[in-house]
N, C-alpha and C positions, 0 to 999 in steps of 0.2 A: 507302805503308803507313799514313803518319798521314791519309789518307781514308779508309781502311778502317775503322780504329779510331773515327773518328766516325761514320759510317755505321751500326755495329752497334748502337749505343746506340739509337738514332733507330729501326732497325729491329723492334728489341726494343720499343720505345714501339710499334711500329703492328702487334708482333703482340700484346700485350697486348689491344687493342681487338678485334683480329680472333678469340682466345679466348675473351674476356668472352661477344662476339658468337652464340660456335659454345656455349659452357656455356649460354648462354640460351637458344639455339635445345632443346636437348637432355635438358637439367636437367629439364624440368618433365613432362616424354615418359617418365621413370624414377620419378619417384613426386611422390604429389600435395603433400605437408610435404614439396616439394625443397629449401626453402631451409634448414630445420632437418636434414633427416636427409639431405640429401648437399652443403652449405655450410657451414652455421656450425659444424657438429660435429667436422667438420675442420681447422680454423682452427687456428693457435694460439692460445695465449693470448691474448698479446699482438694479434695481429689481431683475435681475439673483442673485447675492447676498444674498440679503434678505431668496429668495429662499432655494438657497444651504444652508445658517446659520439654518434656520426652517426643514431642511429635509426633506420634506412634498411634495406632487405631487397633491395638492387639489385646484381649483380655489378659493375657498374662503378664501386663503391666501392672494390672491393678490386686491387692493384696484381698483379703478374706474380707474386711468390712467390707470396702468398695464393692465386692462379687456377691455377697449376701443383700446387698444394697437394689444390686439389679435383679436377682431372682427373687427377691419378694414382690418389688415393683412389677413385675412383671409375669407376676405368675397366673391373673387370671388367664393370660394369652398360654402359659407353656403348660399347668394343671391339666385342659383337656387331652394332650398331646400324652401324659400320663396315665390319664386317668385314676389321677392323684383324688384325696378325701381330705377331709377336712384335717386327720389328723397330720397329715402332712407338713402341711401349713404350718401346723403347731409348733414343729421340730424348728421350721425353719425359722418362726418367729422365736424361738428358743437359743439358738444357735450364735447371736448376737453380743449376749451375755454371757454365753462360756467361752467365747473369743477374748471376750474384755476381761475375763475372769485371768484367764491363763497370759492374757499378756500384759498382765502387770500382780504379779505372783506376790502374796503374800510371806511374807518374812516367818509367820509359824502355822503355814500350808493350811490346808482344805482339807474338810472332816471327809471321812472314809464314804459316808452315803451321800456326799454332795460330790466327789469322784465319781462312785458308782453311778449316781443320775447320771451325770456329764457324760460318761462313758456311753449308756442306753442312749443316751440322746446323739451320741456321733454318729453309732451302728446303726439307727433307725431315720438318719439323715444322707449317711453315705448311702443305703440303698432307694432314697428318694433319689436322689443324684445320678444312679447306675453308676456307682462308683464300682472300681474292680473288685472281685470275689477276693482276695487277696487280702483287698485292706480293708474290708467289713469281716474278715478273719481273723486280723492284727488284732483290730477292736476287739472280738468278741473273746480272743487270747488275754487282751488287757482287763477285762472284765473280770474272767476266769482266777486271774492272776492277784488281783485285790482281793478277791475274797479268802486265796489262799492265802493270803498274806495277813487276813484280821483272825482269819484262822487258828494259825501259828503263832499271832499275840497273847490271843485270851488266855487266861489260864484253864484248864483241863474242867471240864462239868461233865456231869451224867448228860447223854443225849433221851430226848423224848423216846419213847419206844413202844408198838404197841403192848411190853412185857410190862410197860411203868405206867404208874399211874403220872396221867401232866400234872407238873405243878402250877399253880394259881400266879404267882408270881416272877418275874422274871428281873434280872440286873443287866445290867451294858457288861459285856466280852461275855454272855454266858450262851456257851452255844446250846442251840434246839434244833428241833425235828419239827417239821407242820406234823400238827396229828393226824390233818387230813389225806396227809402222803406222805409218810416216815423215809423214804427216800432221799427228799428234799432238806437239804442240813445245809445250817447255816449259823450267823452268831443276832446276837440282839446289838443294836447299836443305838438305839433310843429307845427312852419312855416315854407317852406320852400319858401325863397322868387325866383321869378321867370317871363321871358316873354312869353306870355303875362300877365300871371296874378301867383300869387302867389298859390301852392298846399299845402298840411296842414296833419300832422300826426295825428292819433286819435287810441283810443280803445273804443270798442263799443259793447255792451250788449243788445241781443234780449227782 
């Protein structure tokens, strides 16, 4: 878990660059004063600032808020040009909070299925972006990589199998099988208790 947790910072630095990259491809294709009427107008303050002090009219001055600041603001104009969905959107409105998450790190880290979100939510961001095949690969490496890693924590359980009968009950670090695809293995990392019966959080590895 504590590779996880450094890995996402790091990842978040390389989608920064791969943003800047796609707002500059894009930016300038929606209106000709792109950097006044769909940059700096949006900025806050305090980023306007920075700006002015640097003199500079470059997106790659400005850091991941600042850049997620303008592709939201501006997505009705760049969505059609994707032919982007709604869920789209979502990541990006997402992506806000696990900027701020990881850039101010917790002292006794971030639980294993709030990594894995984070992680889903990078890969399913970087290819809104046209980020490069490369590092929607890193990611999906990094995903692969947690689960092998709560894997190796649990202690040792029978897996579900179509030979076994499922059990009714389940614990956190106890790994399962969906019954509906015994392929699918993975571990339990919550309960949530519930009537009639209790539902259960997992991450899970083809």
């Amino acid at each position: 878990m504590k590779t996880a947790q450094a890995e996402i910072p790091a990842l978040l630095q390389k989608l920064t660059v791969s943003l800047s990259e796609f707002l500059n491809r894009i930016l300038p294709e929606l209106e000709k004063n792109w950097w006044e009427k769909c940059v700096f107008k949006f900025l806050s303050f305090q980023q306007q600032q920075r700006v002015e002090r640097q003199k500079v009219q470059t997106l790659s001055v400005l850091d991941l808020s600042a850049l997620l600041r303008v592709l939201d603001n501006n997505w009705y104009l760049i969505s059609p040009k994707l032919n982007a969905n709604r869920e789209d959107r979502h990541y990006i409105k997402e992506m806000p909070t696990i900027r701020n998450r990881y850039a101010h790190l917790k002292t006794e880290g971030y639980s294993t299925d709030d990594m894995y979100r984070d992680l889903d939510t990078l890969q399913r961001f970087a290819a809104v972006i046209q980020a490069d095949d490369s590092l929607i690969q890193e990611i999906k490496n990094s995903k692969k990589s947690l689960i092998a890693t709560v894997n190796e924590l649990v202690s040792p359980q029978p897996l579900i199998n179509e030979r076994q009968e499922p059990e009714t009950e389940y614990t956190p670090g106890q790994l399962v099988a969906l019954q509906s695809d015994p392929t699918i293995k993975g571990a339990v990392i919550g309960v949530l208790p519930g009537d009639p019966e209790n539902r259960y959080q997992g991450v899970y590895q083809q």
